[in-house]
C-alpha positions in Angstrom: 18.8 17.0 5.5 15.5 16.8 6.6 14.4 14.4 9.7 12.7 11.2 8.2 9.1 10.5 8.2 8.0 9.2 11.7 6.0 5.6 10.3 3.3 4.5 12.7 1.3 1.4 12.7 -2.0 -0.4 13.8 -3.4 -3.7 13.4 -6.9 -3.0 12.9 -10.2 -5.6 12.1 -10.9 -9.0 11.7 -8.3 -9.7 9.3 -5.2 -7.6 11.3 -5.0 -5.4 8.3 -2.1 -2.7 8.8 -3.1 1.0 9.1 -0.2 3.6 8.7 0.1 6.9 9.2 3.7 8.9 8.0 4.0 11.9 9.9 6.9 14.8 9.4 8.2 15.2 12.4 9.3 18.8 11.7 5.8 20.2 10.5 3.7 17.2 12.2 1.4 16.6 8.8 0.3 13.4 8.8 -1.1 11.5 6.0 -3.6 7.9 7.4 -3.1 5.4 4.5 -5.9 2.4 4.3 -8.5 3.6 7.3 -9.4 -0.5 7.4 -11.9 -0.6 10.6 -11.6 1.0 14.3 -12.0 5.1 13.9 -11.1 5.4 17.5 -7.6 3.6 17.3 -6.4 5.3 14.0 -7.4 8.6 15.8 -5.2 7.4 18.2 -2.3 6.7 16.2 -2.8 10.5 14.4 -2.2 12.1 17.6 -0.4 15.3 17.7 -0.4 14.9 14.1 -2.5 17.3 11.6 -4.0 15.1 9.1 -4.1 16.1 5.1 -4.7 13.4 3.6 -6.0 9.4 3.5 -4.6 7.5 1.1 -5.6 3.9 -0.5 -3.2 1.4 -1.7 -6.4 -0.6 -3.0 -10.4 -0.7 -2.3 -10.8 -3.8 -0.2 -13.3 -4.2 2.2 -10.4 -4.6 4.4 -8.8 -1.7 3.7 -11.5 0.9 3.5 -14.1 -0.1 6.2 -13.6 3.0 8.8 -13.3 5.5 5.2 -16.1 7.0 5.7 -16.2 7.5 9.4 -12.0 8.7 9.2 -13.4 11.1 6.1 -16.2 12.4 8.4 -13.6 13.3 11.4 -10.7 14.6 9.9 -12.1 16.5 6.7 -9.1 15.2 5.0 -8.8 15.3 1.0 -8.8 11.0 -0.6 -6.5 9.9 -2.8 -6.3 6.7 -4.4 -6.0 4.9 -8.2 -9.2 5.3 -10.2 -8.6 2.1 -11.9 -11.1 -0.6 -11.3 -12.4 -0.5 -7.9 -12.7 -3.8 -5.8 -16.1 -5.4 -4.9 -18.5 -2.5 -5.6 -16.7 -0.3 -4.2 -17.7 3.9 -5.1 -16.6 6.6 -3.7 -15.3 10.3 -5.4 -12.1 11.1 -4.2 -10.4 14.5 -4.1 -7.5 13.5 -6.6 -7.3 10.5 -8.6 -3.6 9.1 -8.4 -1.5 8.2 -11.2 1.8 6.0 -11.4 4.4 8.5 -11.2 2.4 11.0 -8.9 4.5 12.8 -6.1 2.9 13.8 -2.6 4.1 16.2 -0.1 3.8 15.4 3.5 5.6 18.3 5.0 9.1 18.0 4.4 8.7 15.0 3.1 7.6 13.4 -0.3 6.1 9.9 -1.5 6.5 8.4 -4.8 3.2 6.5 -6.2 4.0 3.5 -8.0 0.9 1.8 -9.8 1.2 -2.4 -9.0 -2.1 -3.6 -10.4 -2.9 -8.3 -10.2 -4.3 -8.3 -6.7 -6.8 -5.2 -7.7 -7.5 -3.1 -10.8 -6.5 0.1 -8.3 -3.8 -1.5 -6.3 -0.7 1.5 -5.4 2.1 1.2 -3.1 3.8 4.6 -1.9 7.2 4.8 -1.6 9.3 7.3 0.5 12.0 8.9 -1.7 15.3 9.6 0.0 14.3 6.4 2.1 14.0 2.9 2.0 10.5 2.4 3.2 7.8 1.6 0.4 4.0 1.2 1.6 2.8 -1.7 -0.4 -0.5 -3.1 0.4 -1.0 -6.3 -0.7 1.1 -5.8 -3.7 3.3 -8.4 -2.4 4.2 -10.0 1.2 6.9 -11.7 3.0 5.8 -14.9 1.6 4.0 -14.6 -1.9 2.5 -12.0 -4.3 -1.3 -10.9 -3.1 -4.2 -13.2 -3.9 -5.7 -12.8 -7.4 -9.0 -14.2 -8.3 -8.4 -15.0 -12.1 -5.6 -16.1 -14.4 -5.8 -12.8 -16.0 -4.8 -10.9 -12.6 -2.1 -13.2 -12.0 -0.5 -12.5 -15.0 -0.9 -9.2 -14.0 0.7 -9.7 -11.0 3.4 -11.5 -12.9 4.4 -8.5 -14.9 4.0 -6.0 -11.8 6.9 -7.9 -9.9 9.2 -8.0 -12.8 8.6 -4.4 -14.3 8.2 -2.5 -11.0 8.9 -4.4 -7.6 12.0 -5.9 -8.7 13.2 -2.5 -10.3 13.3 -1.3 -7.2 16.9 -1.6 -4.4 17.7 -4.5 -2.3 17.2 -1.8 0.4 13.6 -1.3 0.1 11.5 -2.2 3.1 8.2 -3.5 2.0 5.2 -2.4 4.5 2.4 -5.1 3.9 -1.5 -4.6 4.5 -1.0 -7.4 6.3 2.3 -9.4 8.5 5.6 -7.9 9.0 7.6 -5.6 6.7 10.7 -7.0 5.2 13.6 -6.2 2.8 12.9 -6.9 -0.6 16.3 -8.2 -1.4 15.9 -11.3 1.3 13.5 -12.4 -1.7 15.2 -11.2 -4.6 16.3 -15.0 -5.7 13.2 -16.1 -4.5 11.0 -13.8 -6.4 12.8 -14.4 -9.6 13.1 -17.8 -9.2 9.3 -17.5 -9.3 8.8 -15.4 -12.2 11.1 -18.1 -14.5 8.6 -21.0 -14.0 5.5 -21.7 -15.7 2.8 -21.0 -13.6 0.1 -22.4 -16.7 -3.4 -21.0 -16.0 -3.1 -20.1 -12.4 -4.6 -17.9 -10.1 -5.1 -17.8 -6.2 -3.2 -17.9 -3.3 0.4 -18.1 -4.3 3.4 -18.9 -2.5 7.7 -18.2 -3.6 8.4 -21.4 -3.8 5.4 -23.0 -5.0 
């Protein structure tokens, strides 16, 4: 049974969005997933690591404002969603993910899952044979992401019942921003959300709003 993936973290930009990096401790690959801001510090946190690949869970500013510089240092193959891209964003990546998709990271392997409402490209990446899931801002310890029209939150709507809540009590949701948590400490919550009638709403949203 192979070693689990070593899961680092930084806090990077104005906004304290979460970089990762999963690394295989037996091969040291590395993968950086959402190079946000701060080139210096997420070549920090891939130290001792060989880099194959950045990943996107979604094109914010946020989440993609050191891209180009991390692209530029580590001559690492992009892959994220090719679905809508957020603000303007353009870029050619080296493979265009799918829901479904498998990636190796040495021993290792993550499972893309495809959790559009906050963006058109939105992807969390889930560690099989472990509970840890990468989620962006699919969803956070408090509420769903933001979505900016009635449209995306239905989206969103019909991304937590058809794939978050498919997945185990167990999982450990990594935000793109806050502290990870255990999807079944919300399980009640989140359903108890999906049952009410939310009319034509779209924003900031909240469990128990």
């Amino acid at each position: 049974m192979p070693t689990s993936l070593e899961l680092r973290k930084r806090q990077v930009g104005p906004y304290q969005m979460n970089a990762y990096a999963l690394v295989c401790p037996v091969t040291k690959q590395s993968v950086l997933i959402d190079p946000g801001d701060d080139a210096d510090a997420l070549q920090e946190m891939l130290k001792d690591t060989h880099p194959i690949a950045i990943l996107l869970t979604h094109t914010h500013f946020d989440h993609v404002g050191a891209l180009a510089e991390m692209r530029s240092r580590l001559k690492a193959q992009l892959l994220l969603h090719d679905g809508v891209h957020a603000e303007g964003f353009e870029t050619e990546a080296d493979y265009w993910l799918e829901d479904g998709d498998t990636l190796q990271v040495g021993e290792h392997t993550l499972q893309v899952f495809f959790t559009p409402g906050h963006t058109a490209d939105q992807v969390c990446y889930a560690i099989q044979g472990d509970s840890r899931i990468i989620v962006g801002d699919t969803i956070f310890d408090g509420g769903p992401g933001k979505t900016w029209s009635a449209e995306d939150f239905q989206t969103t709507l019909k991304t937590l019942r058809d794939v978050i809540l498919r997945w185990s009590d167990d999982a450990v949701c990594y935000p793109g921003h806050g502290a990870s948590f255990r999807l079944g400490d919300h399980r009640a919550e989140i359903e108890a959300f999906l049952q009410k009638d939310h009319g034509a709403f779209f924003g900031d949203a909240t469990w128990g709003m």
